[in-house]
C-alpha positions, 0 to 999 in steps of 0.5 A: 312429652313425658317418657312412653314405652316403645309400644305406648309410643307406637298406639300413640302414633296409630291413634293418630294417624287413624284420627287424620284419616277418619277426618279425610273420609268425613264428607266436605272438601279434602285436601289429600297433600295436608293429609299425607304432610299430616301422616308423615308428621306422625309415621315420619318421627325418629321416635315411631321409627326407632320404636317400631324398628326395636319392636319389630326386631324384638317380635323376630329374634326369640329362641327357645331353650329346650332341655 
């Protein structure tokens, strides 16, 4: 896996996720544990959640210097 940005990581991760639940929804038989085993294997990953973590705090603490 080569090196990706917090948020290249974090589309990397939705893209993903969005594929698993697009295939549940298809019509045909489910099998909604190997979904949700499927989802954590994606959200549940140190790296999505380091990423996320980071992204998040870096959205919540900006200042703004006024002169």
């Amino acid at each position: 896996m080569s090196a990706q940005t917090d948020v290249g990581l974090l589309v990397t991760a939705l893209t993903e996720s969005h594929e698993i639940l697009g295939r549940y929804i298809e019509p045909g038989p489910r099998d909604p544990k190997l979904t949700v085993e499927a989802l954590l294997d994606v959200l549940d990953d140190n790296n999505v959640v380091g990423a996320l973590d980071r992204v998040a705090k870096s959205q919540s603490l900006r200042f703004v210097e006024i002169n």
